[in-house]
Biopython code that builds the backbone (N, CA, C, O; Angstrom):
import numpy as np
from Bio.PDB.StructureBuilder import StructureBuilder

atoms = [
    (1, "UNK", "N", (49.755, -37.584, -29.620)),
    (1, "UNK", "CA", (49.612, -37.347, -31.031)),
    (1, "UNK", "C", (50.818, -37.953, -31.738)),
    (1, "UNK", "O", (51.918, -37.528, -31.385)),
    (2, "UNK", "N", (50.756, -39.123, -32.928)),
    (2, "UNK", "CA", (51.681, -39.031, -33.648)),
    (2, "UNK", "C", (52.544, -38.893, -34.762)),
    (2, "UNK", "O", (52.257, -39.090, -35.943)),
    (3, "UNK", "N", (53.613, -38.542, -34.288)),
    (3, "UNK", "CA", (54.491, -37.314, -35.472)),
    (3, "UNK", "C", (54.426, -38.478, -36.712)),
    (3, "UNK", "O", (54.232, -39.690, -36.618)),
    (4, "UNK", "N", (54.713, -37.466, -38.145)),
    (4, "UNK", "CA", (55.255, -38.218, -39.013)),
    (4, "UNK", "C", (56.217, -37.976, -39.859)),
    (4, "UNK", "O", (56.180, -37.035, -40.652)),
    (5, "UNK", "N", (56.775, -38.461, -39.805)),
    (5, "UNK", "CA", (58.213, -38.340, -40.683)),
    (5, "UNK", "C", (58.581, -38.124, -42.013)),
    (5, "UNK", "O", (58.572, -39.105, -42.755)),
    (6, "UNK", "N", (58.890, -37.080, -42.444)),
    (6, "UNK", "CA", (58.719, -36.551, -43.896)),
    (6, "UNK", "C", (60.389, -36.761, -44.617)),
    (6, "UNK", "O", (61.419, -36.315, -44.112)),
    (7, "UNK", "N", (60.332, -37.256, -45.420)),
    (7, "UNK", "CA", (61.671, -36.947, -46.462)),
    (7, "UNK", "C", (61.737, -36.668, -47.556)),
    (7, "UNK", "O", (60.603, -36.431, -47.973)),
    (8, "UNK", "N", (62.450, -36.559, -48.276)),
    (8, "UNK", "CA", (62.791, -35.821, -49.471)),
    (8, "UNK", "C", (62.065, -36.281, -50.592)),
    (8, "UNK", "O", (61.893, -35.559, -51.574)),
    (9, "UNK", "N", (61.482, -37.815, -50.488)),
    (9, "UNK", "CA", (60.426, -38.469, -51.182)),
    (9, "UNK", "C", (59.287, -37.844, -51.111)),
    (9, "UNK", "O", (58.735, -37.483, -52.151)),
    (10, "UNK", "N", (58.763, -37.619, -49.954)),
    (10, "UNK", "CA", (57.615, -37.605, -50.070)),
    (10, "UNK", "C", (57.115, -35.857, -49.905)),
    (10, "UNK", "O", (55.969, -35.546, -50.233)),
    (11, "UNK", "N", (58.208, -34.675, -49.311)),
    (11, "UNK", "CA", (57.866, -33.649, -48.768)),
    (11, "UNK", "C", (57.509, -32.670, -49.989)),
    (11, "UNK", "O", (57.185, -31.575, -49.530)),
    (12, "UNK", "N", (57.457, -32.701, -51.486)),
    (12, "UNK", "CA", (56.995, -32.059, -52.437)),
    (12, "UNK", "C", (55.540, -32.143, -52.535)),
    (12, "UNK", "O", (54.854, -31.135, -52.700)),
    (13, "UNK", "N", (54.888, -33.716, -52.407)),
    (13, "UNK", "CA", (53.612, -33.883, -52.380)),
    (13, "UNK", "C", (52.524, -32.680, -51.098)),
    (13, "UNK", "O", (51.338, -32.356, -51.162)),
    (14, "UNK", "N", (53.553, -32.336, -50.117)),
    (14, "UNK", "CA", (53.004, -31.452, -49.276)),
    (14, "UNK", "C", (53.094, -30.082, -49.369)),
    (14, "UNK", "O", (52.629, -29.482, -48.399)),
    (15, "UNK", "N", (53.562, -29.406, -50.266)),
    (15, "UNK", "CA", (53.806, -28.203, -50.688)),
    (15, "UNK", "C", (52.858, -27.818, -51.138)),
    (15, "UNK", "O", (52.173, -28.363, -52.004)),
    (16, "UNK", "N", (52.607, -26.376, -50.376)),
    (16, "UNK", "CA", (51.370, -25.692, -50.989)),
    (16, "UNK", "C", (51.617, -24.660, -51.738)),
    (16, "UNK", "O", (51.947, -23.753, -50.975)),
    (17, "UNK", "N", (51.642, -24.224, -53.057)),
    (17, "UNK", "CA", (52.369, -23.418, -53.658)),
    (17, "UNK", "C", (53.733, -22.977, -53.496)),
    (17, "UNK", "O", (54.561, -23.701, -54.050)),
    (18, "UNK", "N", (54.163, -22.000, -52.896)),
    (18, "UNK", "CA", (55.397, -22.136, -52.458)),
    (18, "UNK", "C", (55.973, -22.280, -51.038)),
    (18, "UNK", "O", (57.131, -22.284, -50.619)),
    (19, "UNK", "N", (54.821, -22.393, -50.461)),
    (19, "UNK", "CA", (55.063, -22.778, -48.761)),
    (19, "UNK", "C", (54.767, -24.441, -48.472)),
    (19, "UNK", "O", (53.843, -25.082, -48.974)),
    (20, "UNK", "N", (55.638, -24.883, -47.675)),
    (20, "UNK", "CA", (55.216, -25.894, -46.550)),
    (20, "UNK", "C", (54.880, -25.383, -45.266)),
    (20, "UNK", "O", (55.501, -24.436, -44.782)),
    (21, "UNK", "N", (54.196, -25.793, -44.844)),
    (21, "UNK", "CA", (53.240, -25.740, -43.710)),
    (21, "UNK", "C", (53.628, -26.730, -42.858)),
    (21, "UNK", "O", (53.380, -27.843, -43.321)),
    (22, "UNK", "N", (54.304, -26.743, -41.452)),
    (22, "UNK", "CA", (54.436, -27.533, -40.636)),
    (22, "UNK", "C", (53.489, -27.446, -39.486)),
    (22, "UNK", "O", (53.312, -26.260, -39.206)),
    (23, "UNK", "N", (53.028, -27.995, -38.959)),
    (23, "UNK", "CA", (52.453, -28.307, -37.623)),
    (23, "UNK", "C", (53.088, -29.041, -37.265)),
    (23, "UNK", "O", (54.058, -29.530, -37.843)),
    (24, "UNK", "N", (52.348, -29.467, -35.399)),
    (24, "UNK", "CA", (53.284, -30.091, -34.670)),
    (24, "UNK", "C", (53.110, -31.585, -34.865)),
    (24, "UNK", "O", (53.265, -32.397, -33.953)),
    (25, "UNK", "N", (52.788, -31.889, -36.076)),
    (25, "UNK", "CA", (52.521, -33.394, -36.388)),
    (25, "UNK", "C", (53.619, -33.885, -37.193)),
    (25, "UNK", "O", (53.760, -35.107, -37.154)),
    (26, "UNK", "N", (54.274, -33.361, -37.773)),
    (26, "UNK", "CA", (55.569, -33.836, -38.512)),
    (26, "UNK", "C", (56.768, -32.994, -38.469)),
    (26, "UNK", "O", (56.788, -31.769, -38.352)),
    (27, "UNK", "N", (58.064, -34.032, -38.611)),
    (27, "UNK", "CA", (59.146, -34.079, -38.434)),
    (27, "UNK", "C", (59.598, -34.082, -39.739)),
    (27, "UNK", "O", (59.130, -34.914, -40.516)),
    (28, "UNK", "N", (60.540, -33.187, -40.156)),
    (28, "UNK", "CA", (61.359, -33.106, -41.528)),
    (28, "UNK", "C", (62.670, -33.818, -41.193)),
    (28, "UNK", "O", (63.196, -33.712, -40.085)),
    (29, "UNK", "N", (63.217, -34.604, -42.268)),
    (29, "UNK", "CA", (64.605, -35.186, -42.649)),
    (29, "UNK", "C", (65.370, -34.284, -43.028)),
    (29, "UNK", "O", (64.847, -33.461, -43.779)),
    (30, "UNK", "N", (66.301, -34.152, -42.811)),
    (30, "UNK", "CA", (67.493, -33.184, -43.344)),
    (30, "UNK", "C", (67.553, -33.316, -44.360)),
    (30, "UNK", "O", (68.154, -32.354, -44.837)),
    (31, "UNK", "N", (67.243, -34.057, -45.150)),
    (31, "UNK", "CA", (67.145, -34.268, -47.046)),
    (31, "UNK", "C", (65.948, -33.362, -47.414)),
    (31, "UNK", "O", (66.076, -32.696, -48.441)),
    (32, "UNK", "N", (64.706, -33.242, -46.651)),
    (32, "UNK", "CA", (63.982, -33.297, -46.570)),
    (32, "UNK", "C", (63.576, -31.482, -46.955)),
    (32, "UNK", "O", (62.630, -30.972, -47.555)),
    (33, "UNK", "N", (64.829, -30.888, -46.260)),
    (33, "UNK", "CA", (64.914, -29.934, -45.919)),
    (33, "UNK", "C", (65.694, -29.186, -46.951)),
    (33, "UNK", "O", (65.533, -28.115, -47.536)),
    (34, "UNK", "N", (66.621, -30.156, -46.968)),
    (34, "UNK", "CA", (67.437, -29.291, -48.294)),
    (34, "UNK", "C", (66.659, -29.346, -49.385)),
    (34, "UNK", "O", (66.793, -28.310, -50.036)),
    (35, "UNK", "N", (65.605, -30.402, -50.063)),
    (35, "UNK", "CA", (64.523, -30.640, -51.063)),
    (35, "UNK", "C", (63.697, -29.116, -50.758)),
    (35, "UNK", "O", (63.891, -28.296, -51.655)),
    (36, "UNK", "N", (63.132, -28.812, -50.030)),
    (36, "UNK", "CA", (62.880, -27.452, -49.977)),
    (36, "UNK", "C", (63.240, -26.262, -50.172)),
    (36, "UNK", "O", (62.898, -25.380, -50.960)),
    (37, "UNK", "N", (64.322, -26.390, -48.968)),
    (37, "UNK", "CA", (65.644, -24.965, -50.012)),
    (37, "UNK", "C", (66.130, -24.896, -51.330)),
    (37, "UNK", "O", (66.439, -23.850, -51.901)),
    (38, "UNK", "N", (66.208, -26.345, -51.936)),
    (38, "UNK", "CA", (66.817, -25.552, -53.203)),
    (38, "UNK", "C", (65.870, -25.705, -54.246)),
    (38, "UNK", "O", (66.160, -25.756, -55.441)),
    (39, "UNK", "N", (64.439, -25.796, -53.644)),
    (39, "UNK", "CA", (63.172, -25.508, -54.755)),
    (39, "UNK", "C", (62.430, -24.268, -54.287)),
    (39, "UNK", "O", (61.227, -24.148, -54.522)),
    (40, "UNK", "N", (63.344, -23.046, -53.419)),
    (40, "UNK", "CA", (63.044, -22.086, -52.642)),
    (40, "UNK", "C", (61.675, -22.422, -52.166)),
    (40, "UNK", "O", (60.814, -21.686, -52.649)),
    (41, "UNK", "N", (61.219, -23.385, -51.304)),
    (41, "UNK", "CA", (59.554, -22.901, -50.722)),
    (41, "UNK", "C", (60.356, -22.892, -49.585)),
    (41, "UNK", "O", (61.410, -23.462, -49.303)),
    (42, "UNK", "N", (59.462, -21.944, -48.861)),
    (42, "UNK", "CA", (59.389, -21.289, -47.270)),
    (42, "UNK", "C", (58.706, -22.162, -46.732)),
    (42, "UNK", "O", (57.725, -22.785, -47.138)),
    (43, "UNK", "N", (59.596, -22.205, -45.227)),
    (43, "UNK", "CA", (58.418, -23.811, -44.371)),
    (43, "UNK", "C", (57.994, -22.278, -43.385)),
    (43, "UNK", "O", (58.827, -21.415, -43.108)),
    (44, "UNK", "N", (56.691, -22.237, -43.023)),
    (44, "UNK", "CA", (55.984, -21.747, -42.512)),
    (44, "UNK", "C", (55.521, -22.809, -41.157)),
    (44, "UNK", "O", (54.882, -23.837, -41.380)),
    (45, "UNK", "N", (55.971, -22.374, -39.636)),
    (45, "UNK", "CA", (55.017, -23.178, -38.682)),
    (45, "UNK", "C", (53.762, -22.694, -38.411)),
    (45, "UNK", "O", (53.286, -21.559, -38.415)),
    (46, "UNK", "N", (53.156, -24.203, -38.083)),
    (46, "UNK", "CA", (51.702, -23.580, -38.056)),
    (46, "UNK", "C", (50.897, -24.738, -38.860)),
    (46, "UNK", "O", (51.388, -25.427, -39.754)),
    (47, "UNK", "N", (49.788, -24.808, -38.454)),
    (47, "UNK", "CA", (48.519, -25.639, -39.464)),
    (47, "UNK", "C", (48.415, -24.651, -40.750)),
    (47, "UNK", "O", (48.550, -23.428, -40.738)),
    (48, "UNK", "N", (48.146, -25.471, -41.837)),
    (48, "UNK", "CA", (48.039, -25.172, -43.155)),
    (48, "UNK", "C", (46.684, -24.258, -42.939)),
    (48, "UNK", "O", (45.618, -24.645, -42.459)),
    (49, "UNK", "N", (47.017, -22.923, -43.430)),
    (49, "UNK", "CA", (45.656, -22.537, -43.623)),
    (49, "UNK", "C", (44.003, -22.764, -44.532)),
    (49, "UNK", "O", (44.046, -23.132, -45.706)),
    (50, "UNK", "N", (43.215, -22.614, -44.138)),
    (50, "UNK", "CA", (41.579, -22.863, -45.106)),
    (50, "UNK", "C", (41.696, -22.068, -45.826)),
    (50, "UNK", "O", (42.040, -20.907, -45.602)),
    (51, "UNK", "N", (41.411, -22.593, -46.891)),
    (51, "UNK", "CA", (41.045, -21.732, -48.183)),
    (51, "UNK", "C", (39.541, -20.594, -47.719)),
    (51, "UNK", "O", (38.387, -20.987, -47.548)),
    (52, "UNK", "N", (39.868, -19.665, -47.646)),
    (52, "UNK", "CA", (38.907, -18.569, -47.082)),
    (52, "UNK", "C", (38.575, -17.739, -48.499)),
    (52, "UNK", "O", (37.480, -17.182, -48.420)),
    (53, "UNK", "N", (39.069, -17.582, -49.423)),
    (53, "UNK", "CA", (39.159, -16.903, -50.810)),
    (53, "UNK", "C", (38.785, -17.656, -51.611)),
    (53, "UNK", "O", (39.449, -18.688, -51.710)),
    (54, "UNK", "N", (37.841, -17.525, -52.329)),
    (54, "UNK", "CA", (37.146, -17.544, -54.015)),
    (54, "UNK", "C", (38.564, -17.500, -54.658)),
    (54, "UNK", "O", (39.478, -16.925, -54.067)),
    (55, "UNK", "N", (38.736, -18.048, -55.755)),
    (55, "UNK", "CA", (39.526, -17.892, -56.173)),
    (55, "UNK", "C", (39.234, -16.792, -57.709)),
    (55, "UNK", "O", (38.346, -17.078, -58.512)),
    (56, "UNK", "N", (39.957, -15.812, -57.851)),
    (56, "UNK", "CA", (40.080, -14.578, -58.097)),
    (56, "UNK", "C", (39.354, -14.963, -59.885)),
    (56, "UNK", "O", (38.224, -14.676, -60.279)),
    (57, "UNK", "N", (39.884, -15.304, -60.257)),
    (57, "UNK", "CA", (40.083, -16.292, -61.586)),
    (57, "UNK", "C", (38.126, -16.498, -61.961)),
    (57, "UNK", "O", (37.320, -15.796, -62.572)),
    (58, "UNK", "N", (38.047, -17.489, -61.406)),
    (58, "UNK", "CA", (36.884, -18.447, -61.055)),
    (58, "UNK", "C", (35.665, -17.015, -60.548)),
    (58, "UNK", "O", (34.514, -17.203, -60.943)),
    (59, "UNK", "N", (35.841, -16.062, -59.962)),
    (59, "UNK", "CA", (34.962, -15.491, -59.637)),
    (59, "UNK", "C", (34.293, -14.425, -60.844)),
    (59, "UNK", "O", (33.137, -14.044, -61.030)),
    (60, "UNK", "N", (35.742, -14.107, -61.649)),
    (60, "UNK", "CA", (35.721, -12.842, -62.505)),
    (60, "UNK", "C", (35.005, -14.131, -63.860)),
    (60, "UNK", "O", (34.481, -13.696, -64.886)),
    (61, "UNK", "N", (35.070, -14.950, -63.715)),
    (61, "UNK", "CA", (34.322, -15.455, -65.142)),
    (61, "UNK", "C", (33.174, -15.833, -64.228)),
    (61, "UNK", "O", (32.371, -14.984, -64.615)),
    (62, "UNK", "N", (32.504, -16.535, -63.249)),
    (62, "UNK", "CA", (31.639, -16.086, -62.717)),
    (62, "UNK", "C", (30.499, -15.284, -63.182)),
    (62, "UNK", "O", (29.533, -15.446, -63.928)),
    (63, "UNK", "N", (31.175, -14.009, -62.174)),
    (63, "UNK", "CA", (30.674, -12.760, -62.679)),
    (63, "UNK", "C", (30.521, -12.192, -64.522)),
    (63, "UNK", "O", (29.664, -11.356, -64.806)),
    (64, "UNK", "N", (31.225, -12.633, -65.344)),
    (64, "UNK", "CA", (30.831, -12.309, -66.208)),
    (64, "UNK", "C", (29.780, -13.418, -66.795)),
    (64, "UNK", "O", (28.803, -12.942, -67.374)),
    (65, "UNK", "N", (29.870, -14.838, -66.709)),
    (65, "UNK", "CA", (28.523, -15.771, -67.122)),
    (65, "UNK", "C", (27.231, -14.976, -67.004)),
    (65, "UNK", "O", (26.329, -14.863, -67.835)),
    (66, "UNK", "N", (27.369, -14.319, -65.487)),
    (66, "UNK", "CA", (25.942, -13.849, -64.969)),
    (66, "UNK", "C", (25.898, -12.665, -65.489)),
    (66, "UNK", "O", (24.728, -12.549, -65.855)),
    (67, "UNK", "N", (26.527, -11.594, -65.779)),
    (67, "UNK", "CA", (26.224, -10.178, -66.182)),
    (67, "UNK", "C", (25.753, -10.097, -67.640)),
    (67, "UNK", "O", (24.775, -9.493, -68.081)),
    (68, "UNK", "N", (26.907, -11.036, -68.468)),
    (68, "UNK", "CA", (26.803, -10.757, -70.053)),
    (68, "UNK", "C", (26.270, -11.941, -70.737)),
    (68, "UNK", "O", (26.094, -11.830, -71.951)),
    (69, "UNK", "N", (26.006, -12.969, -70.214)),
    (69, "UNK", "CA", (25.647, -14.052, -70.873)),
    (69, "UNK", "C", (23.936, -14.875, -70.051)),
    (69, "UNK", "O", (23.246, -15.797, -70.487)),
    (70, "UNK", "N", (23.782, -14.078, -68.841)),
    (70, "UNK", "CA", (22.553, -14.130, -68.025)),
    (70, "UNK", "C", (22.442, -15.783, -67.571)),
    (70, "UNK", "O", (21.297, -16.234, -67.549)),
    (71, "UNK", "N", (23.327, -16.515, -67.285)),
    (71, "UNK", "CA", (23.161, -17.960, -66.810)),
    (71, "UNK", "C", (23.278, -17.290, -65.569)),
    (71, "UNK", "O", (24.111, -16.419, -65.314)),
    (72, "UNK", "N", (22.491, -17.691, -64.878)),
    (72, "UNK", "CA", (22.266, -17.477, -63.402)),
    (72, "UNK", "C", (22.080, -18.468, -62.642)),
    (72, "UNK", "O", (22.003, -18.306, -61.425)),
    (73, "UNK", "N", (21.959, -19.851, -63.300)),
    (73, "UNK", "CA", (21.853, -21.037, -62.457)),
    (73, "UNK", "C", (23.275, -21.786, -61.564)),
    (73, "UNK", "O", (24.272, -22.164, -62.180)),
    (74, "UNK", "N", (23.172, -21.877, -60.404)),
    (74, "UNK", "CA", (25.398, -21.906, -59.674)),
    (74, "UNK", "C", (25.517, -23.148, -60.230)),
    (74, "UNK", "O", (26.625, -23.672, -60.353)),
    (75, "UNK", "N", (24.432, -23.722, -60.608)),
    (75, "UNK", "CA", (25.440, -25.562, -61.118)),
    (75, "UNK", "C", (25.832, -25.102, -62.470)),
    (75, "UNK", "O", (27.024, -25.137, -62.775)),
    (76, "UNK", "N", (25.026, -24.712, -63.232)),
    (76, "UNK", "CA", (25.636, -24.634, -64.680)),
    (76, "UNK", "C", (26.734, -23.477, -64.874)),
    (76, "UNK", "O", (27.574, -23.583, -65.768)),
    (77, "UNK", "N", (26.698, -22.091, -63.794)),
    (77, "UNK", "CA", (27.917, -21.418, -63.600)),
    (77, "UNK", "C", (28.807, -21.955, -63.208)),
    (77, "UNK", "O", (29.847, -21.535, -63.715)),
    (78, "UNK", "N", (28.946, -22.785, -62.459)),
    (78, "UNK", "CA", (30.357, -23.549, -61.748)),
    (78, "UNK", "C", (30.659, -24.497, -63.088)),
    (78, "UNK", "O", (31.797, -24.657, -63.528)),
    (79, "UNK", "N", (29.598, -25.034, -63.606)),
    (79, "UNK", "CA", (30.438, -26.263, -64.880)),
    (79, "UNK", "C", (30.846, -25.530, -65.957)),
    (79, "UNK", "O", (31.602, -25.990, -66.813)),
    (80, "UNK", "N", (30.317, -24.208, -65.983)),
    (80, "UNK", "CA", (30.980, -23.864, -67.550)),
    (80, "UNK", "C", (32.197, -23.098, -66.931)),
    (80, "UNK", "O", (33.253, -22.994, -67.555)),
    (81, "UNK", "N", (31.974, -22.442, -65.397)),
    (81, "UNK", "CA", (33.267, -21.855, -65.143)),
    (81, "UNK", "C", (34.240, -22.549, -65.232)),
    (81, "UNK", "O", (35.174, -22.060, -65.868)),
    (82, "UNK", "N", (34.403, -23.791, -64.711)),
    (82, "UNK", "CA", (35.084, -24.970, -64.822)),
    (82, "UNK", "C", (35.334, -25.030, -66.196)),
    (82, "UNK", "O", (36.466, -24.618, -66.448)),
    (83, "UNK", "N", (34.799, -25.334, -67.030)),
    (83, "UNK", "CA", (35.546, -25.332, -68.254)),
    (83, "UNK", "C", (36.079, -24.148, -68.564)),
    (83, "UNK", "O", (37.286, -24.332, -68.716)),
    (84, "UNK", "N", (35.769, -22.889, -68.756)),
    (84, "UNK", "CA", (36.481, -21.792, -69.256)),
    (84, "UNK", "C", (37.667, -21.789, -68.550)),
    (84, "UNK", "O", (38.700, -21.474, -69.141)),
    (85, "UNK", "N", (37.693, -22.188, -66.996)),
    (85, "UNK", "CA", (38.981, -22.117, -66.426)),
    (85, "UNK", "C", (40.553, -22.960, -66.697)),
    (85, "UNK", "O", (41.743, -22.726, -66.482)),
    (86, "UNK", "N", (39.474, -24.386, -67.477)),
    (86, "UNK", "CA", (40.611, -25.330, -67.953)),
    (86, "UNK", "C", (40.862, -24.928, -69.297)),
    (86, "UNK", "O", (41.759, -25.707, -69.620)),
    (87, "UNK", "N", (40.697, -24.399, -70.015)),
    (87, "UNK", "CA", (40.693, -24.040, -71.346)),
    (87, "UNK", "C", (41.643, -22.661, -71.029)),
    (87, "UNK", "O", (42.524, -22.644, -71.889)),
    (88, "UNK", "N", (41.744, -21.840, -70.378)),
    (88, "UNK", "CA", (42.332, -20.980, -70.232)),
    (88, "UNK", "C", (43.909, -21.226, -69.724)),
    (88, "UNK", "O", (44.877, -20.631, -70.197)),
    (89, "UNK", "N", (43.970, -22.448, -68.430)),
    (89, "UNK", "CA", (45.279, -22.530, -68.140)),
    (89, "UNK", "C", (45.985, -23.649, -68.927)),
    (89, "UNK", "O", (46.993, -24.214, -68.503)),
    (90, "UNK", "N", (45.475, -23.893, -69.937)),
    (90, "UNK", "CA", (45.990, -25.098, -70.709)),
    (90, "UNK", "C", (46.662, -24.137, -71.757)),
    (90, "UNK", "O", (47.756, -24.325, -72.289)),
    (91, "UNK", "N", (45.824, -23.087, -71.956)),
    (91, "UNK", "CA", (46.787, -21.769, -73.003)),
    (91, "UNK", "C", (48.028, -21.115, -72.481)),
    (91, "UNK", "O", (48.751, -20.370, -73.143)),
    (92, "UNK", "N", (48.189, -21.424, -71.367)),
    (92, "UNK", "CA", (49.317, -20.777, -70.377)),
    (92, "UNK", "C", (50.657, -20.857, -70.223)),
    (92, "UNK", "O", (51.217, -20.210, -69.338)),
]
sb = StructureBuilder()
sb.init_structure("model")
sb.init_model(0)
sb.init_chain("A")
sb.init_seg("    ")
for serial, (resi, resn, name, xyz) in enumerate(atoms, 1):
    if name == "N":
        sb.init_residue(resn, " ", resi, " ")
    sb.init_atom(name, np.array(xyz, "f"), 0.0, 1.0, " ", f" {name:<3s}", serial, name[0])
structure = sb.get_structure()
């Protein structure tokens, strides 16, 4: 298997909220490393976990399309959820 080499360039693009996720496929730079510590994310070993969760947000407008507004169709719930969701974190 081979490793790849992460540095201080490129190791933000891999941050998953506030964790990095290492597996045994890459190697951190000591720059690489300090770029992490002093943007406090936690390197976690291990494969990045699957998104297993709905996201909390997205479900509760969801659920309200279908209860109070009766769209029950998932394409047109997912596109307007989608918009209510960008309209909401753009207020943020």
């Amino acid at each position: 298997m081979a490793k790849k080499l992460v540095s201080e360039k490129g190791v933000e693009a891999l941050v998953v909220g506030d964790t990095f996720y290492m597996d045994g496929t890459i190697i951190l730079t000591p720059g690489a490393k300090d770029v992490l510590r002093n943007k406090g994310v936690t390197i976690a070993y291990g494969p990045r976990p699957e998104r297993c969760e709905e996201d909390p947000l997205e479900a509760a407008v969801a659920a309200l399309l279908k209860k109070e507004y009766g769209i029950c169709d998932d394409a047109q719930v997912k596109a307007v959820s989608a918009k209510v969701i960008e309209i909401i974190k753009s207020k943020a």
